[in-house]
C-alpha positions in Angstrom: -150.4 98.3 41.2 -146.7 99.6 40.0 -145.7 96.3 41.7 -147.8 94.2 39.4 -146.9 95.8 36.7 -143.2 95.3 37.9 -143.2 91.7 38.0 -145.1 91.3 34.8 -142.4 92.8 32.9 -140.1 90.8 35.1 -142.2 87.3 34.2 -142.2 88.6 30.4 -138.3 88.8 30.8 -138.3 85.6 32.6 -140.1 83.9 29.4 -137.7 85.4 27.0 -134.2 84.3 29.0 -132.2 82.0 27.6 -134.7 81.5 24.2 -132.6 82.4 21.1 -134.2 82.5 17.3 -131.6 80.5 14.9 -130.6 80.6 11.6 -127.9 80.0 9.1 -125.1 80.9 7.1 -123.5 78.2 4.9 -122.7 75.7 7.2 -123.1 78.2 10.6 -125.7 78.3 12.8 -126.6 81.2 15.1 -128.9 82.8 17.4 -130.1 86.0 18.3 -132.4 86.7 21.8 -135.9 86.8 20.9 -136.2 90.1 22.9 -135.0 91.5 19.8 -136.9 89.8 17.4 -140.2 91.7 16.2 -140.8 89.4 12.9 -139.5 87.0 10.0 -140.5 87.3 6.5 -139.6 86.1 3.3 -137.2 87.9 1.3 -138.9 90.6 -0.9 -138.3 93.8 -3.3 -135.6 95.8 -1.7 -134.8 99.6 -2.8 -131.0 99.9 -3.8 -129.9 103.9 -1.8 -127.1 105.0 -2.6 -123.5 105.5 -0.7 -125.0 103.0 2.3 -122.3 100.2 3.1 -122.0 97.3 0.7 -123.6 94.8 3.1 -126.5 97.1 3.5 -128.6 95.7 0.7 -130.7 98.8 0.6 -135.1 99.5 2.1 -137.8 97.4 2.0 -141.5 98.8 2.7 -142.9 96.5 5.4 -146.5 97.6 6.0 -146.2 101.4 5.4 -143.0 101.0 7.8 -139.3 102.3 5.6 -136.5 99.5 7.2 -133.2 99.4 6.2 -132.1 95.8 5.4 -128.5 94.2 6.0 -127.1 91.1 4.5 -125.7 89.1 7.6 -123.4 87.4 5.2 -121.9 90.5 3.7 -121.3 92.2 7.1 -119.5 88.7 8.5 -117.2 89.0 5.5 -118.7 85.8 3.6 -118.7 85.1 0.0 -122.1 86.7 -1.6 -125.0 83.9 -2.1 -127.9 85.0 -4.6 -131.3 84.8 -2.1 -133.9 82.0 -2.9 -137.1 81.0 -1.4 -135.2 79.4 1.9 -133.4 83.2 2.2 -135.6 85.1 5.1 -135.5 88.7 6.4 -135.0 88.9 10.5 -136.3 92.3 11.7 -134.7 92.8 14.8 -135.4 96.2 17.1 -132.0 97.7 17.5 -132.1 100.8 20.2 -135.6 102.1 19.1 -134.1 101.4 15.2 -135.7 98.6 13.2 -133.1 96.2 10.9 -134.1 93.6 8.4 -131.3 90.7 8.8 -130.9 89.1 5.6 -130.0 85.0 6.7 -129.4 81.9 4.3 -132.4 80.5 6.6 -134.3 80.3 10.0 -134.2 77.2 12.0 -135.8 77.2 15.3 -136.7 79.2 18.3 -134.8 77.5 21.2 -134.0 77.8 24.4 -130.4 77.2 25.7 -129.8 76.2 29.3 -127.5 79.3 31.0 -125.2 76.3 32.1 -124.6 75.8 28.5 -124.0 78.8 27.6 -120.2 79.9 27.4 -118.2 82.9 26.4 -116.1 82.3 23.2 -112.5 81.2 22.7 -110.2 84.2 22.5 -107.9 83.0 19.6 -107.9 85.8 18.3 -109.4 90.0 18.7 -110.7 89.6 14.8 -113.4 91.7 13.5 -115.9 88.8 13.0 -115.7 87.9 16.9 -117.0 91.1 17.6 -120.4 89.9 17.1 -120.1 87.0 18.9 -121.2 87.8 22.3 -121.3 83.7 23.8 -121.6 79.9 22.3 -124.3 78.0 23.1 -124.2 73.9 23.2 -127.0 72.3 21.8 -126.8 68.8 22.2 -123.3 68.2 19.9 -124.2 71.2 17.8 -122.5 74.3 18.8 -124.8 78.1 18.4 -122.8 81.5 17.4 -124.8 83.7 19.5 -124.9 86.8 18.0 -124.6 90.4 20.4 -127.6 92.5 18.3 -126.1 95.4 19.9 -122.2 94.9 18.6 -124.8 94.6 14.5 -123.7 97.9 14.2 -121.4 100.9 15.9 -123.3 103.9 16.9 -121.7 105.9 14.4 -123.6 103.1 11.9 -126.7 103.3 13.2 -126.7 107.2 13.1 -126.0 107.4 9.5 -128.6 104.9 8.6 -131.4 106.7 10.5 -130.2 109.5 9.0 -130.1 108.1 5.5 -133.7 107.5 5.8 
């Protein structure tokens, strides 16, 4: 029986491999695994707390549920965009912690080959490239694929569980 069970989490993680959710920013496109996606809504009333970071936009109440939300944009050091009907929120599971991702918009669910998959160009040890964990190449498009994990430092996600 515990074998079973073993290789259905391993054909569940089989399923999920190489599938990436993608979205923009301005003229960017990334991705994010789908292992870490739980759900995409539509932008919606979000609580202001105070002393969180700038690009934490503040809590939104999703189904009785209190989850802080970040502004991708903000956190990649982009210039501010006011949100419209195209702007979504990606809630992402981040070590037991659930995130909203604010994105300009979602695109696709997609699944990149691992041949295509590459680690980036190291030009330079920058802040932003932190979150870049690989490229993907998608036909003559390239994919920022983002490391969910490198989001936020531990010391971040510890003060916004404990802010709430």
């Amino acid at each position: 029986m515990e074998e079973i069970l073993s290789n259905e989490v391993d054909l569940e993680e089989d399923t999920q491999r190489g599938r990436f959710l993608t979205f923009s920013l301005e003229r960017e496109s990334y991705g994010i695994e789908i292992r870490y996606v739980t759900e995409i809504i539509g932008i919606q009333s979000i609580t202001q707390v105070p002393e969180l970071p700038d690009y934490v936009k503040g809590i939104i109440n999703l189904r009785g549920k209190i989850i802080p939300v970040m502004d991708v944009r903000l956190r990649f050091k982009k210039e501010p965009r006011d949100y419209n009907d195209r702007t979504c929120i990606i809630v992402v599971d981040i070590k037991n912690i659930s995130i909203g991702l604010i994105v300009d918009s979602v695109t696709e669910v997609i699944t990149i080959p691992e041949e295509e998959i590459v680690d980036p160009p190291q030009i330079n040890k920058g802040s932003q490239n932190r979150y870049i964990n690989k490229i993907g190449k998608v036909g003559n498009d390239v994919k920022l694929l983002l490391d969910c994990e490198k989001l936020f430092t531990e010391d971040e996600l510890e003060d916004l569980h404990d802010a709430l």
